[in-house]
ZAMARGU-4260 file (C-alpha; in steps of 0.2 Angstrom, whole numbers, plus 5000, padded with zeros to 4 digits):
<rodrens>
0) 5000/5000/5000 | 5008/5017/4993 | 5007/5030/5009 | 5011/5048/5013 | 5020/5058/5028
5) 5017/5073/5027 | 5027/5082/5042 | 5022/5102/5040 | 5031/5114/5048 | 5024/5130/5051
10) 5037/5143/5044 | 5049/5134/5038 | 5059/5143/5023 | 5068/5138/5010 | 5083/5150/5012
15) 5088/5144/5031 | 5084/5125/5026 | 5096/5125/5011 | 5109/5136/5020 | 5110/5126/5038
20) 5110/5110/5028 | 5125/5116/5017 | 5133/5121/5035 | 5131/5102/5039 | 5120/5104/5054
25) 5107/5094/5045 | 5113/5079/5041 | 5094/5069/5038 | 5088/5085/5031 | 5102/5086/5015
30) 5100/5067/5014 | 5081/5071/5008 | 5088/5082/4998 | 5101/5074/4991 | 5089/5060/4988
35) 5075/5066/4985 | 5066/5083/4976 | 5063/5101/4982 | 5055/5116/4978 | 5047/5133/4988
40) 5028/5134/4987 | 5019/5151/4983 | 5007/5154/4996 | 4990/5161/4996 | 4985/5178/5001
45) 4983/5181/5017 | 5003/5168/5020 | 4994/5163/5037 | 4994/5143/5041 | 4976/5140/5043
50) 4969/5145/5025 | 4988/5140/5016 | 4987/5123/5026 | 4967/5121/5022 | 4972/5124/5004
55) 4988/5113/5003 | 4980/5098/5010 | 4960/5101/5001 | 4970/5105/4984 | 4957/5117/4983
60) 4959/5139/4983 | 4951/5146/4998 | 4937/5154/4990 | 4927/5141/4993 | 4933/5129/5006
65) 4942/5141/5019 | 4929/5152/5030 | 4941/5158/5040 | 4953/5155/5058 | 4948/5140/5066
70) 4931/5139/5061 | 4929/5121/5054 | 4919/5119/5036 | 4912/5104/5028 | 4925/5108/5014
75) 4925/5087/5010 | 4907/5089/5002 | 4920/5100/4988 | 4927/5082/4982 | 4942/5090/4989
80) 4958/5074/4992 | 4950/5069/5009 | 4933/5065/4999 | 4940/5058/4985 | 4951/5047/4998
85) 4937/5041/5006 | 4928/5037/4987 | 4944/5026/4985 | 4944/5017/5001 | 4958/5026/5007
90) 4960/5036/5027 | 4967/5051/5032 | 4975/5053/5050 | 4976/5071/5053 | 4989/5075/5070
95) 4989/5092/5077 | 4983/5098/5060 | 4973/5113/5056 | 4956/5112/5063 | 4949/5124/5049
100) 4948/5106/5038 | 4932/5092/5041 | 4939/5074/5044 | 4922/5066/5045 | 4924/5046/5043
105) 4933/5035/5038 | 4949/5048/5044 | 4955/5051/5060 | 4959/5066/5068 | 4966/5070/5085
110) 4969/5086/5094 | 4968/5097/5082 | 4977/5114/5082 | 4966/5125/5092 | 4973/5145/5082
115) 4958/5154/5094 | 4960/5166/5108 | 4949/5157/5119 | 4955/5142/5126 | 4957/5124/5119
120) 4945/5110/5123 | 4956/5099/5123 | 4967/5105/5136 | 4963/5103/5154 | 4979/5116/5162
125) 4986/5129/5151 | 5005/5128/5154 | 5013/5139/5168 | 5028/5147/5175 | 5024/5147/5193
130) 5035/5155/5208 | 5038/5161/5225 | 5044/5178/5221 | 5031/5190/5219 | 5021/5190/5201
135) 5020/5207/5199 | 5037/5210/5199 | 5043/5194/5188 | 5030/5198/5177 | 5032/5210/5162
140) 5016/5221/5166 | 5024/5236/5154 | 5011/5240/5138 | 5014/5239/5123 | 5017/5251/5112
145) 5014/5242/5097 | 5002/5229/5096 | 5005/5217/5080 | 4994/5204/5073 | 4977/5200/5067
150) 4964/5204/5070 | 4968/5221/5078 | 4956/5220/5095 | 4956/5202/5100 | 4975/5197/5092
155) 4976/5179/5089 | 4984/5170/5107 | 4992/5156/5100 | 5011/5163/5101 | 5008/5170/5119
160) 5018/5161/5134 | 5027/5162/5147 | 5009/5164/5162 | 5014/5165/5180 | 5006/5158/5195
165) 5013/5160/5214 | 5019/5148/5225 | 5014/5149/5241 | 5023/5144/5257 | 5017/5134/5270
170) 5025/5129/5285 | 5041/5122/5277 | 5033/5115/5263 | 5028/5124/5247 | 5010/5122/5236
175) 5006/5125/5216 | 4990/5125/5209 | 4985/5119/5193 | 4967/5125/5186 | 4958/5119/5171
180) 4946/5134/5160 | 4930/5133/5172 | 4938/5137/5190 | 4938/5120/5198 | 4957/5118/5203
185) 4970/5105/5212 | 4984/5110/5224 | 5000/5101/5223 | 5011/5100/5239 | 5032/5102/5238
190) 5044/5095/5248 | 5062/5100/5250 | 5074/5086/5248 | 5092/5093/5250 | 5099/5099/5231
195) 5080/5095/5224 | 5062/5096/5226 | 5048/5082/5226 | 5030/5087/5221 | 5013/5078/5230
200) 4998/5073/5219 | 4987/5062/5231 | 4996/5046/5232 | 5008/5049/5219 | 5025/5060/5217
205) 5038/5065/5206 | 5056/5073/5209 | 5062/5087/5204 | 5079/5091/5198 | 5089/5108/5193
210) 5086/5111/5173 | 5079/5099/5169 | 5058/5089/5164 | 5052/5078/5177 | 5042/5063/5174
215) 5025/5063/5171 | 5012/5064/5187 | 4995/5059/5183 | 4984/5072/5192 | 4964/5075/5191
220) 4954/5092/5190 | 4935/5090/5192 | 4933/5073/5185 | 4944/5074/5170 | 4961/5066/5172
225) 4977/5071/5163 | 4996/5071/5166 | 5008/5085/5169 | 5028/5086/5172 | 5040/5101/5178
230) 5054/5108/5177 | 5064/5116/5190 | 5070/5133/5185 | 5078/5140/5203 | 5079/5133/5220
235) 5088/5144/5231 | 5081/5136/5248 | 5090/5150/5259 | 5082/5164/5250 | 5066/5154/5246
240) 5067/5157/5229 | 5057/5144/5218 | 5051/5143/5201 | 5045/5130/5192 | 5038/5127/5175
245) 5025/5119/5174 | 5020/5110/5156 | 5002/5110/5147 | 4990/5096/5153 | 4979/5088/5139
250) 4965/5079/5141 | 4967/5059/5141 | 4951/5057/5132 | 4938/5065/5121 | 4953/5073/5108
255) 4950/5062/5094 | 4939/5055/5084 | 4943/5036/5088 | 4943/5035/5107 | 4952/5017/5105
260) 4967/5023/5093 | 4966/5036/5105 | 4970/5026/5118 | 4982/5014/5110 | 4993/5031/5107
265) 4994/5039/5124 | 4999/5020/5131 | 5012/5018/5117 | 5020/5037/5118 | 5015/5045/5134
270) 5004/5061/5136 | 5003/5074/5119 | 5006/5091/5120 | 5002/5105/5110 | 5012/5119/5114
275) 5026/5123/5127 | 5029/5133/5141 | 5041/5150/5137 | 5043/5157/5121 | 5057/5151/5109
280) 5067/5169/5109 | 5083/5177/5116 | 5077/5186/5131 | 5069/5169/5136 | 5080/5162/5153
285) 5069/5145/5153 | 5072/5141/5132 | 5081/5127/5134 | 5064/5120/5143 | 5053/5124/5128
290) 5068/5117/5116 | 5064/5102/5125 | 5048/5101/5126 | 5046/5105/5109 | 5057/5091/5104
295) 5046/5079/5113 | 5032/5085/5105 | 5038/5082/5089 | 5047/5063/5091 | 5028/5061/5097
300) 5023/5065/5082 | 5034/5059/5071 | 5032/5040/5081 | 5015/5044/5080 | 5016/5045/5060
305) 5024/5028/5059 | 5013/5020/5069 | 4997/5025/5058 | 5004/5023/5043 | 5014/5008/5045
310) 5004/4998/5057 | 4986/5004/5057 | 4981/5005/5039 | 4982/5025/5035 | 4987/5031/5019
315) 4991/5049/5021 | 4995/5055/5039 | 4998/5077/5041 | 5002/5087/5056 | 5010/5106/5058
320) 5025/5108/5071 | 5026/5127/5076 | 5044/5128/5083 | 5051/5135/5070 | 5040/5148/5064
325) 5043/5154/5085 | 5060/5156/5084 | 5058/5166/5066 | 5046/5177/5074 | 5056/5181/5087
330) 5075/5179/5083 | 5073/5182/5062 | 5073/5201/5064 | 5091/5202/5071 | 5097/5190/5060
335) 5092/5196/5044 | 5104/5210/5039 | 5088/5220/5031 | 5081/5222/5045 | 5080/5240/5053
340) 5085/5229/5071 | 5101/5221/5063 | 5116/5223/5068 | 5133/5214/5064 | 5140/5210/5083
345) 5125/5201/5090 | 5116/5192/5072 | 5122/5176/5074 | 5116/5176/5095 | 5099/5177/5088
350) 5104/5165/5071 | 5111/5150/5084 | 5093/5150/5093 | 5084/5147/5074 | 5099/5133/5071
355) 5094/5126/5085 | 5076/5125/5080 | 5079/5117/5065 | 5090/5104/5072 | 5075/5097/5083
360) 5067/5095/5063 | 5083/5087/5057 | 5082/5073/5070 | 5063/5069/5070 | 5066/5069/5050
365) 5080/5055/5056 | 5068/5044/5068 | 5055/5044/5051 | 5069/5041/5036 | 5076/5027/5050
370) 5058/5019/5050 | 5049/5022/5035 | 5047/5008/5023 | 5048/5007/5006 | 5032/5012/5002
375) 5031/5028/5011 | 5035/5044/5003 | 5039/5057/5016 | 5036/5075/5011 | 5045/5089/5023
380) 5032/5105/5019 | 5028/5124/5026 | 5014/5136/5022 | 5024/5151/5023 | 5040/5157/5028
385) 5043/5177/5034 | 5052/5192/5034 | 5059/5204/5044 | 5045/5219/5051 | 5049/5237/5045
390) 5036/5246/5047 | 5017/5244/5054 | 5001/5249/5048 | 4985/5252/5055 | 4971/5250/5041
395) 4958/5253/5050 | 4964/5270/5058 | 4969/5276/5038 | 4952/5271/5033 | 4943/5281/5048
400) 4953/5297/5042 | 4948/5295/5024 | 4931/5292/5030 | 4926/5277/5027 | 4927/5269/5043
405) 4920/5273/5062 | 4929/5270/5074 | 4925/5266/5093 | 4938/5272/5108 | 4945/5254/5108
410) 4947/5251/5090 | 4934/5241/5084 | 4921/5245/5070 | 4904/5253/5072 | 4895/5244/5056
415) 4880/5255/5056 | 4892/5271/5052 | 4904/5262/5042 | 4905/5260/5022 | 4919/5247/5024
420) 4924/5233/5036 | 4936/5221/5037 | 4933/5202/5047 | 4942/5194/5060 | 4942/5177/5055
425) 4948/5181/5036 | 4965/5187/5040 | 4966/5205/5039 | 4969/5207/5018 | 4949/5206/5014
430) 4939/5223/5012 | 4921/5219/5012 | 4909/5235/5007 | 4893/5238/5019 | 4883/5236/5006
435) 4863/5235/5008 | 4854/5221/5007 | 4869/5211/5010 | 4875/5215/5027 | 4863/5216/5043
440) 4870/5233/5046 | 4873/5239/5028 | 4874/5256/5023 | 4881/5258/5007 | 4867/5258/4992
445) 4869/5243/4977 | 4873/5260/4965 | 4886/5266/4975 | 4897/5249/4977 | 4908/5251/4963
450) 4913/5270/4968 | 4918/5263/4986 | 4930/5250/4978 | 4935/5263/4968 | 4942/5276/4981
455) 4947/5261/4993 | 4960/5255/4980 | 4965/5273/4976 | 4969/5273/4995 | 4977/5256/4995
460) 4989/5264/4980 | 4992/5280/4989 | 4999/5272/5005 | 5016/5276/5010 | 5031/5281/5017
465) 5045/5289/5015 | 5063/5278/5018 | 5079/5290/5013 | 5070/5301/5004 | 5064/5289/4994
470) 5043/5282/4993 | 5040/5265/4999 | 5020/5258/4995 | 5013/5250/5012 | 5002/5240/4998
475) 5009/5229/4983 | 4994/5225/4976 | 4975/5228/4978 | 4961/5217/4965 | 4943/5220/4964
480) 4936/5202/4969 | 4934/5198/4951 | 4952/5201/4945 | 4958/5192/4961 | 4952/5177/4952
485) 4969/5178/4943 | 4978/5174/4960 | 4966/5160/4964 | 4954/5168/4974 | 4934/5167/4972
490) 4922/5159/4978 | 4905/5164/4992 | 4916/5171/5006 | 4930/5179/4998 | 4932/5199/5001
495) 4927/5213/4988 | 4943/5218/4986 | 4959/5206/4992 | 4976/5218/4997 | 4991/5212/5003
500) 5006/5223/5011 | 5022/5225/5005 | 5039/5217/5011 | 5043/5221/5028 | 5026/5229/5031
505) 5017/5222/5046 | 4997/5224/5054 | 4997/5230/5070 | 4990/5245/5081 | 5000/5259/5089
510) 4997/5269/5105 | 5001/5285/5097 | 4985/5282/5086 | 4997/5282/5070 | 4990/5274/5053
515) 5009/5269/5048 | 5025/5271/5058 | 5040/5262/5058 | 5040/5246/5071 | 5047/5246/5088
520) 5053/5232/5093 | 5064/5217/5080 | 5053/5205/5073 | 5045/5195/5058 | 5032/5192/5051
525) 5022/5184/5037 | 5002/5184/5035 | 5001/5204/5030 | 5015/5203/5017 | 5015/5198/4999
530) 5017/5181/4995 | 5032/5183/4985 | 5041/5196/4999 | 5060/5191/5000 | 5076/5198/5007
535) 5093/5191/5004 | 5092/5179/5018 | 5071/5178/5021 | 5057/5172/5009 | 5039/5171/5012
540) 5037/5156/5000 | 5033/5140/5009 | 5044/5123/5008 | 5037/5108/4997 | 5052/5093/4999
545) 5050/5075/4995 | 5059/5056/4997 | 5054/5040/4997 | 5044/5027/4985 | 5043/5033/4966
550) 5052/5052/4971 | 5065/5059/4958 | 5082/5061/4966 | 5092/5075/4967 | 5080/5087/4959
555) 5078/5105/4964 | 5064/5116/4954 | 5070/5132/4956 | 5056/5144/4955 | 5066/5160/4947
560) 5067/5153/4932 | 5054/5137/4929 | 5042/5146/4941 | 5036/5142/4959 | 5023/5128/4963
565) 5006/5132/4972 | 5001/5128/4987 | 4984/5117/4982 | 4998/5107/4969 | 5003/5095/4981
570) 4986/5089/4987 | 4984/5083/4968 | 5003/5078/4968 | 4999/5065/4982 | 4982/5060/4975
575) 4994/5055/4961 | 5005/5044/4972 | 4991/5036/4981 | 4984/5030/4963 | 4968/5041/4965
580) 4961/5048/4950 | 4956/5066/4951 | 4948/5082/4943 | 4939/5092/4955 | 4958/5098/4963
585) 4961/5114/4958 | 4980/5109/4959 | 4991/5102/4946 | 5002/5084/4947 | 5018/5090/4951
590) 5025/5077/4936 | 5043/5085/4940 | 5047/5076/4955 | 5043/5059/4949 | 5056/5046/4942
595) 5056/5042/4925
</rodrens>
């Protein structure tokens, strides 16, 4: 049986792969290479995972089959590759995957990535840094001047970490509390024990020992069970100074849709977890915990992938691992010399922590290539990569001051006095006009529609800044709906007119109420810029890199001069692989990359 592994890898860029691999640090990574065949992805607009990830695996534009962050559509009844798996008596095992995509039976899909504000459901305890010094000192209460992201009021939460929770002391003994997202709670007693600590849950304990995870300690909140570990961070018994992380608890049931697959994972590879405790950047003291955690995350995925598809019958197994896209956000902005941030005497600081990121990839790549048979084709994929931020812009304040837009004190629209609106859940590169008779608060009349687009796009043209005396457009290119077509959007819920910033131009809001100003903090970013943005180090294109059964080795499609692929193209490419027949895929067989 011919089967797919598809590792995604959220961010993941062809510049830094090829560059780390010539540098010899990934050895399985240049073997997949070496062997197998490569080439960068162009990715839709907005470069965001969940509609580039929806599209990649569907084969199918987003028009149609993406209605937005997290919210999950029936896109199978499209005859997209998951329907016409299922028409062939083939399963799907989605891992962690975008929840934005229906896996309705025969496929499986377990946790899958929750990209909302509000918390999972699948997670009992959010992850934690707790401590005996005082929280409002340790943490970092400043405000921000600058807030960047999508969408401007309720910015996605899926990259914030590093929450703190007091210890309390307790007559020569110590207590944490873990609580889950409806209040109910369970206190964990800790014991000294000369150079380390040992933590209480009912019967049960586990020691705790400088830098370093613990084992896992089965706890219960309010019925549900689950397991957490720690890591001790400080223990300075004199000064009683503690701090502890504390990792995310999942729930041990109910993530899935199999409940006995389920079962059989969490008894063959321990508790899953979906994201870690500190962030992945330089001014982080606790990375090396996340580094770890991370890397246990992905062996459990990666064991995972062998276990369905080698053992239980799946044909096509996907996940998304998110280091790597951390670490770029973080640490690309003062590595990339065109960033405003870069500078020559501390680059490579902030280039070691990305290395290392992508050296967790080269050794889950190794325990698949070690284990895969010779059946399997394994495809090493990204929805995007980024760049560095330069400036950030505010469209919704530029729109206000060329009224078409109202504004409330904290940023968000008022519809009824609005001619134009932008939605959350779409990405931030849509403009939808109010129009009447569409929209529940509309208030622009059917004969005044195309004169709205017009000025909006003579707005989006006339945006810009001035760099050295020279002009620099916030927008690379704005399309009436229709002409977007050209760039594969259409379809019910796509915008009236579809914008994307250009290279190093970043969403965001400002405190000083500015509609574009230069950032003020390093950083990098993808989602608002165009597709093809690039630097001499950074590119926006995603990752599309193949081995295994039937693959063509040593190959390398190099997009500046044969053209880039799309992101629906490999859904058809491994439809073709699979032996399914297709033609309701939007993509195209990538033919290239087979032998003979």
């Amino acid at each position: 049986m011919k089967k797919c592994i598809i590792f995604g890898v959220d961010g993941l860029m062809m510049p830094l792969l090829t560059k780390f691999a010539a540098e010899g640090i990934l050895p399985n990574i240049d073997k997949m290479f070496k062997k197998g065949a490569a080439t960068e992805l162009l990715p839709f607009i907005s470069a965001w995972g969940d509609v580039n990830w929806v599209s990649f695996l569907t084969g199918q534009c987003p028009g149609n089959t993406w209605i937005g962050q997290g919210r999950e559509h029936d896109n199978q009844k499209k005859h997209n590759l998951l329907s016409l798996m299922q028409d062939n008596g083939a399963r799907a095992a989605l891992v962690n995957f975008i929840g934005s995509i229906s896996t309705d039976t025969p496929h499986f899909q377990f946790a899958p990535f929750w990209g909302s504000a509000e918390p999972s459901p699948y997670e009992l305890c959010p992850a934690m840094i707790h401590t005996t010094f005082d929280i409002e000192q340790t943490a970092n209460k400043k405000p921000k001047q600058q807030k960047l992201g999508w969408p401007p009021v309720a910015a996605l939460a899926f990259h914030e970490k590093g929450a703190w929770s007091q210890i309390v002391s307790n007559v020569g003994k110590y207590q944490l509390q873990l609580s889950d997202h409806k209040g109910a709670s369970v206190t964990l007693s800790i014991f000294p024990e000369e150079s380390q600590l040992r933590i209480h849950a009912d019967k049960t304990a586990v020691d705790l020992t400088l830098g370093q995870w613990s084992q896992w300690l089965p706890i219960q909140i309010n019925g549900s069970k689950g397991q957490v570990r720690f890591f001790l961070g400080k223990y300075d018994s004199e000064n009683n100074h503690i701090e502890i992380l504390q990792s995310q608890v999942m729930r041990l049931d109910g993530i899935s849709s199999d409940a006995k697959l389920e079962k059989a994972m969490f008894e063959q590879f321990g508790p899953f977890i979906s994201k870690w405790a500190s962030k992945v950047a330089h001014n982080e003291q606790y990375r090396i915990s996340s580094l770890r955690e991370a890397e246990y995350q992905s062996l459990w995925l990666a064991d995972s992938a062998l276990y369905l598809t080698q053992k239980c019958g799946f044909s096509l197994w996907a996940t998304v691992h998110r280091l790597i896209d951390e670490s770029q956000h973080t640490c690309l902005g003062q590595y990339d010399p065109a960033s405003p941030f870069f500078e020559t005497g501390t680059a490579e600081e902030y280039g070691n922590i990305i290395r290392e990121c992508y050296k967790v990839l080269d050794r889950t790549m190794g325990r698949i290539l070690e284990e895969m048979d010779e059946d399997t084709v394994l495809i090493l994929a990204s929805d995007h990569g980024g760049v560095p931020n330069s400036y950030m812009c505010d469209i919704y304040r530029y729109l206000e001051q060329n009224g078409l837009v109202k504004l409330r004190s904290d940023g968000s629209v008022i519809l009824a006095e609005s001619k134009v609106f932008l939605k959350d859940e779409r990405g931030g590169l849509e403009i939808y006009v109010n129009l009447q008779g569409r929209e529940p608060q509309g208030t622009v009349y059917p004969e005044d529609f195309e004169n709205i687009r017009e000025k909006v796009l003579h707005l989006l043209g006339s945006w810009h800044v001035k760099e050295n005396e020279q002009i620099r457009n916030a927008v690379s290119m704005a399309l009436r709906k229709e002409d977007a077509m050209g760039i594969g959007y259409w379809g019910h819920y796509a915008g009236d007119i579809i914008f994307a910033y250009n290279t190093g131009f970043v969403w965001g809001v400002s405190a000083g109420g500015e509609d574009i100003c230069p950032v003020a903090l390093p950083g990098a970013n993808h989602g608002p810029q165009k597709p093809t943005a690039t630097t001499n180090m950074s590119s926006n294109y995603g990752v599309f890199l193949a081995y295994g059964a039937g693959i063509r080795q040593g190959y390398y499609r190099e997009r500046t001069t044969v053209g880039p692929k799309r992101m629906v193209d490999p859904a058809a490419t491994i439809a073709e692989l699979l032996g399914i027949k297709q033609s309701s895929l939007d993509g195209v067989v990538m033919t290239d990359f087979f032998r003979d």
